[in-house]
C-alpha positions, -999 to +999 in steps of 0.1 A: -895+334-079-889+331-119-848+325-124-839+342-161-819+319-173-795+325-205-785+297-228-758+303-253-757+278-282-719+260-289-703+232-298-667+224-283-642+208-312-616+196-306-597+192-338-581+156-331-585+134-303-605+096-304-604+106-341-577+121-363-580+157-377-588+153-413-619+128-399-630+150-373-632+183-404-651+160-425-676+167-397-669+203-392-678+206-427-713+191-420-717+211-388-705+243-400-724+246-436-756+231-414-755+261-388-746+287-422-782+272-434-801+277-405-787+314-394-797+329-424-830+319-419-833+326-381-814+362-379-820+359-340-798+328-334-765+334-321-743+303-318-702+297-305-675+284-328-656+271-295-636+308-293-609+293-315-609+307-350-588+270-365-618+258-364-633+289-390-595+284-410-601+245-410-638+246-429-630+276-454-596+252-469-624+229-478-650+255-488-634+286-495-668+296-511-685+298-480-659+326-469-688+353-474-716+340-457-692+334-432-682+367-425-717+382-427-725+359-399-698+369-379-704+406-384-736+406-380-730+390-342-749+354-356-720+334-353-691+346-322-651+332-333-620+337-310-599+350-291-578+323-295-563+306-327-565+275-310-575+263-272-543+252-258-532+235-227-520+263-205-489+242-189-477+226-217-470+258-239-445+289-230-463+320-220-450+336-256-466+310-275-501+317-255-495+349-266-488+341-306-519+321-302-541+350-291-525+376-313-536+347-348-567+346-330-577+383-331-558+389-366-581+364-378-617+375-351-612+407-366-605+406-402-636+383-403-656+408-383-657+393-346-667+427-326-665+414-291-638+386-272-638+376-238-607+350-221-630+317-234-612+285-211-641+260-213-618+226-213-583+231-201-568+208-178-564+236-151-554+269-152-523+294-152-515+318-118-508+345-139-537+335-168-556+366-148-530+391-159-523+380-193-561+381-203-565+410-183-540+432-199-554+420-231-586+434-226-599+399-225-623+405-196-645+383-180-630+346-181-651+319-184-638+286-173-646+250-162-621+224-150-595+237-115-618+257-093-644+248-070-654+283-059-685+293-034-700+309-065-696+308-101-690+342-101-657+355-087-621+375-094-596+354-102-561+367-090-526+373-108-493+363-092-487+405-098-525+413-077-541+417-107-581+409-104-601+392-137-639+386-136-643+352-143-673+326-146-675+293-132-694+266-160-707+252-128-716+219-146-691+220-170-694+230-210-709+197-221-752+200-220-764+179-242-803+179-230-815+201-261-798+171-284-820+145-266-852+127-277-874+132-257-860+160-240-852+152-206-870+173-186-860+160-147-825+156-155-827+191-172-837+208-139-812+193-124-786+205-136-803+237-139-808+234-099-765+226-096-762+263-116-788+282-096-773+275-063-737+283-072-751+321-087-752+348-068-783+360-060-802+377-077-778+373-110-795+355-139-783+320-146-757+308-180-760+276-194-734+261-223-762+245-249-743+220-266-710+198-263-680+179-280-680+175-315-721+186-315-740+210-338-776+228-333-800+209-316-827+194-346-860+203-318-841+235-298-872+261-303-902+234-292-883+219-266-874+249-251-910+266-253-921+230-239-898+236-206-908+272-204-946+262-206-946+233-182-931+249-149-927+288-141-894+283-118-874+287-150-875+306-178-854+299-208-839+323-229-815+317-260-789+345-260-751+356-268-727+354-235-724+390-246-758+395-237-757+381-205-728+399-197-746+435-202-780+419-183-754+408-158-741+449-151-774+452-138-771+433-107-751+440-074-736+414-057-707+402-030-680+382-051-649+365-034-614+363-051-595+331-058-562+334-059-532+321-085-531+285-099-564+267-104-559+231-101-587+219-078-594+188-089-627+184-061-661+194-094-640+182-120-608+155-134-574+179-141-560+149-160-523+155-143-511+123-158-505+143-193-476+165-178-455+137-186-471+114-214-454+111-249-428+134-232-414+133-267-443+155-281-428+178-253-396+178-260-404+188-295-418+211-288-401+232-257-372+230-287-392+249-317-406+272-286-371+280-280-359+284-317-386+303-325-382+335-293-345+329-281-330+330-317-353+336-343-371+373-337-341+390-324-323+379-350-349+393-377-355+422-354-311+430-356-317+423-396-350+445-394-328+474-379-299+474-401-330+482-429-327+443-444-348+445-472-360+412-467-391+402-451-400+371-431-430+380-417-450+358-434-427+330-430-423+335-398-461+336-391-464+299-406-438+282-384-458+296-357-493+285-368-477+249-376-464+249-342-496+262-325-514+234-341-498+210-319-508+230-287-546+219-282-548+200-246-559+167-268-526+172-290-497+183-268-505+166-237-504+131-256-536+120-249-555+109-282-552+081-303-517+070-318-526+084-348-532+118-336-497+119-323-480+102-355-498+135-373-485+161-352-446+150-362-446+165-398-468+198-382-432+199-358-414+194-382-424+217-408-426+246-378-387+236-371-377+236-406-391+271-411-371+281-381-339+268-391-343+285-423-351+318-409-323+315-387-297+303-409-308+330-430-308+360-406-274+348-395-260+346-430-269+385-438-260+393-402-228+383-404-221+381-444-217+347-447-206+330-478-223+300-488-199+287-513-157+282-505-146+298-471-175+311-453-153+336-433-127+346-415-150+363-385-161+345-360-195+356-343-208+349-310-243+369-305-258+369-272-294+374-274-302+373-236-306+393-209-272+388-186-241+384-201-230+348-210-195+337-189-188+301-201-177+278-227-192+274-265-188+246-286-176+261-318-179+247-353-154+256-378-154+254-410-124+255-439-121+244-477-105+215-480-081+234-502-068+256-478-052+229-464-056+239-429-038+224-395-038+249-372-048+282-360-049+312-336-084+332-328-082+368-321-099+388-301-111+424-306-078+438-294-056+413-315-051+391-283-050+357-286-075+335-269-081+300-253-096+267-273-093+235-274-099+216-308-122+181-296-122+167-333-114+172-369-130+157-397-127+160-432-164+159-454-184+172-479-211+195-482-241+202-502-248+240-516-277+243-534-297+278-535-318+300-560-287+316-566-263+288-569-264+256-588-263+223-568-226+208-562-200+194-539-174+206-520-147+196-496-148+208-464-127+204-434-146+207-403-132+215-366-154+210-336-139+234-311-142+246-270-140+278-266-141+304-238-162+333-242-177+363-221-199+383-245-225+412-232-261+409-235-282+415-265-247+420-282-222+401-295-184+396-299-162+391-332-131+368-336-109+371-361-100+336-373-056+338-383-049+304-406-019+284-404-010+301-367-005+282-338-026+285-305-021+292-273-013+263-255-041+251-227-036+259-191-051+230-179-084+224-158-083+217-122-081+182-116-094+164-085-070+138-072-099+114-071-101+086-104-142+088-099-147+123-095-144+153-114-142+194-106-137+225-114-137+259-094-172+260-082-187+225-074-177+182-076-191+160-085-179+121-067-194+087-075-203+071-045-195+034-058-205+021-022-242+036-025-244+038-061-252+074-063-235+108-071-227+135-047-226+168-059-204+199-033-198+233-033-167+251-030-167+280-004-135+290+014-114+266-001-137+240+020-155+215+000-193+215+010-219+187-002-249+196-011-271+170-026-269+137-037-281+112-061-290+115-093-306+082-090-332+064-116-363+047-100-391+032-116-426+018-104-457+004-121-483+023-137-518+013-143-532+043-155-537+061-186-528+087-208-544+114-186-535+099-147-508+082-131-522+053-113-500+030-093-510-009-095-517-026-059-486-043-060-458-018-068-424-024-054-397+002-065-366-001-081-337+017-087-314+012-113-275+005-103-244+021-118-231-004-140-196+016-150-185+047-151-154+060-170-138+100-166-125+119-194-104+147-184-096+176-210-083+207-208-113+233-207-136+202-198-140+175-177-168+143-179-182+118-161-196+092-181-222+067-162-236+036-177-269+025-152-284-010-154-315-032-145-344-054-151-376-040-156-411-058-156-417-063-187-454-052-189-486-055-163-497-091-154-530-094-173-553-084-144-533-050-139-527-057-104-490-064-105-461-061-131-451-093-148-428-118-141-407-115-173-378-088-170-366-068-197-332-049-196-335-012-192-301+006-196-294+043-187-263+063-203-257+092-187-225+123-196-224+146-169-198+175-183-183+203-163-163+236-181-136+255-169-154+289-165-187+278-162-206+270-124-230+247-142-233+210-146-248+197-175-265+163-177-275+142-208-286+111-207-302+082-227-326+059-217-332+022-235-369+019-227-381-015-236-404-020-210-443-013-210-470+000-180-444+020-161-434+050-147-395+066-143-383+092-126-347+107-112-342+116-081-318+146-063-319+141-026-308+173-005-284+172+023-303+192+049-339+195+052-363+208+054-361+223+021-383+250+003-393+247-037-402+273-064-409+264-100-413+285-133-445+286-151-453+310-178-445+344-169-441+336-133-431+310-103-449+298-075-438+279-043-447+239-042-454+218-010-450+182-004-479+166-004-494+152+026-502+112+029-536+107+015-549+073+004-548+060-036-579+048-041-609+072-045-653+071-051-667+064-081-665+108-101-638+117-077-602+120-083-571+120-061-550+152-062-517+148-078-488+146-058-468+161-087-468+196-101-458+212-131-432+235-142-422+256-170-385+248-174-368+251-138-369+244-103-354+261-077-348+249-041-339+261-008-319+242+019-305+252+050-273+269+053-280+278+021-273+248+005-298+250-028-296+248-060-315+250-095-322+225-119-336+234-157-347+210-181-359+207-217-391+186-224-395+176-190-428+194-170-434+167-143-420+171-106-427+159-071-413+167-040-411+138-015-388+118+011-362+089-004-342+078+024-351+101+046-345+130+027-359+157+010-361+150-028-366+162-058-384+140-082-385+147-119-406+122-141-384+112-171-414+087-186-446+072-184-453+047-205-492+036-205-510+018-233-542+035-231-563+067-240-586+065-211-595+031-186-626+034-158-607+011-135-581+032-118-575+037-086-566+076-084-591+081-108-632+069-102-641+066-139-629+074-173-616+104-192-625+096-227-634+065-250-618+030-237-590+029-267-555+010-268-526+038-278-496+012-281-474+039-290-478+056-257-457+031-245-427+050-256-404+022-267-367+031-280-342+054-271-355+089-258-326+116-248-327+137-219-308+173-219-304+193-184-285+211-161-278+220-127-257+247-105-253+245-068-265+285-065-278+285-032-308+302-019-305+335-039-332+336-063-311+363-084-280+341-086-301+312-097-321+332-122-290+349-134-279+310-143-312+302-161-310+334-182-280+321-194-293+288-204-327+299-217-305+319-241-274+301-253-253+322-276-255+318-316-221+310-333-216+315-368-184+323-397-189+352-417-171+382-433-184+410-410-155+427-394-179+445-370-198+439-339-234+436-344-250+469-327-260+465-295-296+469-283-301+469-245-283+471-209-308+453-182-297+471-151-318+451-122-316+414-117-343+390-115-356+408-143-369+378-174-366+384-211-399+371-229-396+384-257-374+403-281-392+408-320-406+431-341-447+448-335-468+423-356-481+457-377-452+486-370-425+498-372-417+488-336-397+469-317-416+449-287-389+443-259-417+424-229-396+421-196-409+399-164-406+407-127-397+370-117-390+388-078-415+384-046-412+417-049-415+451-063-384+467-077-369+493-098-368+482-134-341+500-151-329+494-188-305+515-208-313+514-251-280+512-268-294+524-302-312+557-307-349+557-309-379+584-312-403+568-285-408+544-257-442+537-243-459+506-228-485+487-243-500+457-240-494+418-249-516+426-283-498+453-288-531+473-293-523+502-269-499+531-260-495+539-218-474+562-203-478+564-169-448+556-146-424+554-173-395+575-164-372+583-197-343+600-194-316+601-223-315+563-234-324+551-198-360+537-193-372+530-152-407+523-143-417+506-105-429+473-116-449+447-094-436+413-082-441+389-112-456+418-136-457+417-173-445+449-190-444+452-227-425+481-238-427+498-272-398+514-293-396+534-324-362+531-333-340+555-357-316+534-385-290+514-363-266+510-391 
């Protein structure tokens, strides 16, 4: 029997890795202007830019000429670019920024002619659970994937955490086939590789092979060594082709196909790299923060500007923070794992996205709220809530006076002309610089107060305070205060050092009864031999845990703090053979303020951690009271329940590689105990957890570092070879002072109260001084909990509004939303914002309900009339 066999022509670039960007576009240059020559004289060659359209944006800032012949290959179907902007790591990334990736990609497909786009995934480090609905609903049908599956055949639907089905094909061998870029061609190893494809296809389906690999461009011999194969056996026969093509010859076969379900990150046909979760967790960090800026605080606040009819317009501005950001999101960038270089050149990328963003923002707010950059800024005081619940808690509020005023004391106002509850935490006299297009450069004395304040301000609204000068406040009613000197409290939970045990206990207040909950909070550190892509524990690896060294408690009166200073001697490095850690200790010293509010359940952590050792791993521990305990944790649009893992030895075969006992997660973690005794945790730049036993108890491990010297080593134990070229990256090692922001409430079991909590922290309210009088409009009423904002922004190309909700519930349920503003339309469309449904939308007045799956997507789209 003759096997058709399809081979579409690529190269895979990634645009910095062993190399740095600017060296590895030198070679673009070559490649791309080479493959330009030799399509225009061979009209039937079709070849594939990697689906990422940087790569297209990358060559024509060095040869803007070639823009033409460019685009006539691309429409002409020569030359395929897209759907993405850039191939990013899928865990690493929010599920919004996949999305600002895809909607650059297309922009940019299109405009340069691109006709066709499938969901291209040839190199991630595993895949997303609900990957299958996002591509799905962005008509981004089949997938076409490598690493995290090991499937009976490398055709199959891939499954959504909402049921949704995507076809989706298996590279079987991978992407990388470099036989065609061989001399002489190797014929034996050829068929078999071709024999590893045919017997994971479905009979009687014709076979796809990736022709090409990293960094490669046309193969010099492609046309004779191909009609070689084809004339020296008949099992085989070759044919060059689009995967569009083989996608139509594909409709023509019938076939049984089994489904795979959720998260893909089988690690049994290929290496998931789970070590880069947590490497350079500053490059995280980062980046979780611009994510942040960018969705939380940025859109809506140009989408409230873009309703009042501001005549500005940021889109453009907006659309560059997001492609400097997005530039940092490539698996080889973000998860840390090229050469220090690399790394040193995606800080001014961050920093130029952040920069953006703070301007934006600073400048939404100051028309919002008619601020007034020179002299008082104003006598308002505006707390906007851009989230979905309502935010009950305490803001730290920054004041601002001339010096001239000669202010030392006041009263804030409420609505009604009430007067309400702060406490001033410092005053400082300074000086600031104004300098705008408007204004000439110059001085001028401020006097600055840093406030706490207690607010409760309605979602995706805000709340005005009138700022009275020279009046005295309301005295403070004073915090509850427990009668214990190493413990502090408030309403809702305790937290007690345990000096005996050297660990913190954390309880819950029900009936008046004090229950504890979990305990801990505990710093441990081990070894690690391993590299920028895996964990890998050396054969001598005793753990240690770090001691509380002192503690001091600062009691206020709308805040109470812990403060903990943790102490020890680390290994300095790995004994030369990497066996064992090294005799030589260095000090390692933790600082950690644990800060509880008057009105606020949560407990918020930060701490600081002195890293001066090398080759090592840290991690902090919560140990539950009760077991056994069950775990969810986000990830992008979505969360899915995590197991402990079950013993399995470290050391594994030469190709093979030992599943991770860690998983990942978006930003929180939530966790059941018995009687109810859970409780969610959400962090900021940390994406690394493990559940596991310390002292006999269920624990919660999250990885605060990994420090590792190297790109890739082929001498690990959870690992049987390497991951990329044998290259020292002594910045890795993370040395310094890195600082760690998260937070914790003792919820219980309820997912809605716990997602209520992480709703408010995802979306911390904006506070700004300005001269507006008035409330800002208010936009939306969320009626049914466990219901996520995503996003909140203006359509990229109407006069829209694009309001995308999430079921985060193992459930269906009843969405229902009420629009605070008047509008002409509501209909749903999807993540590209290319379509207009209907069906199941119920609209009735300014209420919206529609029956939405557990962990669906909806994006809904509004024409609005003026707000203001």
């Amino acid at each position: 029997m003759n096997k058709q066999v399809y081979l579409y022509l690529h190269t895979h670039w990634d645009r910095e890795w062993y190399r740095s960007f600017e060296s590895y576009r030198f070679r673009l240059c070559q490649v791309v202007r080479a493959l330009l020559d030799t399509l225009e004289q061979d009209p039937q060659r079709v070849f594939m830019l990697d689906g990422q359209t940087a790569v297209v944006e990358d060559f024509l800032e060095v040869y803007p000429q070639e823009e033409a012949r460019l685009m006539r290959m691309i429409a002409s179907g020569q030359l395929e670019v897209g759907p993405w902007y850039v191939l990013p790591d899928e865990f690493l990334v929010s599920g919004e920024a996949l999305i600002r990736n895809l909607l650059l990609g297309r922009e940019q497909s299109q405009a340069w002619g691109q006709k066709t786009a499938f969901g291209y995934l040839p190199d991630m480090f595993g895949h997303l659970a609900q990957m299958p609905q996002l591509l799905k609903k962005s008509g981004l049908e089949p997938a076409i994937l490598w690493r995290g599956v090991r499937p009976s055949r490398n055709i199959f639907f891939w499954s959504a955490l909402d049921g949704s089905s995507l076809t989706t094909l298996h590279l079987t061998k991978g992407y990388y086939m470099d036989a065609f870029h061989t001399t002489p061609f190797p014929e034996e190893s050829f068929k078999n590789f071709l024999k590893g494809i045919e017997d994971a296809t479905p009979v009687p389906a014709p076979l796809l092979m990736p022709v090409g690999g990293d960094h490669l461009g046309l193969p010099l011999n492609f046309e004779a060594d191909l009609e070689a194969f084809n004339s020296a056996q008949s099992w085989y026969t070759l044919k060059p082709a689009s995967i569009g093509t083989y996608l139509k010859e594909l409709e023509k076969f019938n076939f049984s196909i089994e489904t795979v379900h959720g998260e893909l990150r089988n690690c049994e046909s290929a290496y998931i790299l789970p070590g880069v979760l947590s490497t350079r967790r500053y490059l995280k960090q980062f980046n979780d923060r611009i994510q942040n800026l960018l969705t939380t605080e940025v859109e809506p606040l140009l989408l409230w500007n873009w309703l009042k009819n501001s005549p500005s317009d940021p889109a453009a501005v907006l659309k560059q923070a997001w492609k400097h950001l997005l530039k940092n999101h490539p698996h080889d960038s973000i998860c840390g794992c090229s050469i220090d270089e690399v790394h040193q050149d995606m800080l001014p990328r961050f920093r130029a996205a952040e920069s953006l963003g703070q301007e934006l923002k600073n400048s939404a707010l100051n028309e919002l709220v008619q601020t007034s950059l020179c002299g008082e800024k104003g006598e308002y005081l505006h707390l906007i809530n851009a989230g979905p619940v309502d935010y009950q808690g305490c803001l730290a509020v920054s004041l601002e006076f001339p010096a001239e005023m000669e202010m030392q004391s006041f009263s804030l106002l409420d609505p009604t002309g009430n007067p309400l509850v702060y406490e001033i935490l410092e005053r400082v006299k300074a000086e600031k610089f104004v300098a705008e297009p408007d204004i000439l450069p110059h001085w001028e004395e401020i006097v600055r107060y840093e406030c706490l304040l207690t607010a409760d301000i309605p979602a995706f609204s805000s709340r005005v305070i009138k700022i009275n000068p020279h009046q005295t406040a309301l005295p403070l009613p004073g915090m509850r205060k427990s009668a214990e000197p190493c413990a502090i409290e408030n309403a809702w939970c305790r937290v007690r050092l345990d000096s005996e045990k050297g660990q913190l206990q954390f309880y819950r207040q029900e009936n008046h009864t004090w229950i504890r909950v979990l305990e801990g909070h505990l710093f441990v550190d081990e070894g690690d031999a391993g590299d920028s892509y895996t964990f890998s524990p050396p054969q001598d690896n005793p753990r240690q845990t770090l001691h509380i060294q002192e503690f001091q408690v600062e009691k206020q009166g709308l805040s109470q703090t812990l403060h903990i200073t943790y102490f020890g001697f680390l290994p300095a490095q790995l004994r030369e053979d990497r066996q064992s850690r090294s005799g030589v200790n260095v000090p390692c010293k933790i600082q950690t303020r644990i800060r509880l509010y008057a009105n606020d359940p949560g407990l918020y952590f930060t701490s600081w951690v002195q890293n001066q050792a090398r080759d090592h791993r840290l991690r902090l521990l919560f140990k539950s009271q009760l077991g056994p305990i069950r775990c969810w944790s986000s990830t992008a649009f979505g969360a899915l329940e995590r197991q402990m893992s079950p013993p399995r030895a470290l050391d594994v075969l030469p190709g093979k590689e030992r599943p991770a006992d860690t998983f990942p997660f978006d930003d929180w973690i939530h966790i059941h105990g018995p009687e109810d005794l859970g409780y969610v945790v959400h962090t900021e730049g940390l994406h690394e957890a493990e559940l596991m036993s310390w002292e006999g108890k269920p624990t919660l491990a999250l990885t605060f570092l990994r420090a590792v010297g190297w790109l890739s080593r082929d001498d690990l134990r959870t690992r049987g070879g390497g991951a990329g070229p044998r290259m020292k990256t002594p910045e890795a090692q993370c040395l310094g002072e890195h600082r760690y922001d998260y937070r914790l409430a003792l919820s219980g079991n309820s997912r809605k109260a716990a997602l209520k909590q992480v709703f408010q922290w995802q979306h911390p309210p904006l506070v700004t001084q300005g001269q507006r009088e008035s409330e800002l409009p208010g936009l939306f009423r969320i009626k049914t909990e466990g219901i996520a904002l995503s996003c909140l922004k203006k359509a990229e190309h109407e006069q829209a509004i694009i309001f995308r909700l999430v079921n985060l519930l193992e459930h269906p349920v009843k969405l229902a939303f009420e629009i605070l503003f008047k509008f002409d339309s509501v209909v749903l469309t999807d993540p590209l914002e290319t379509q207009e449904l209907t069906e199941g939308l119920s609209i009735s007045d300014q209420a919206v309900e529609i029956l939405t799956q557990p962990f669906e997507i909806l994006t809904f789209k509004i024409l609005p009339q003026s707000v203001e």
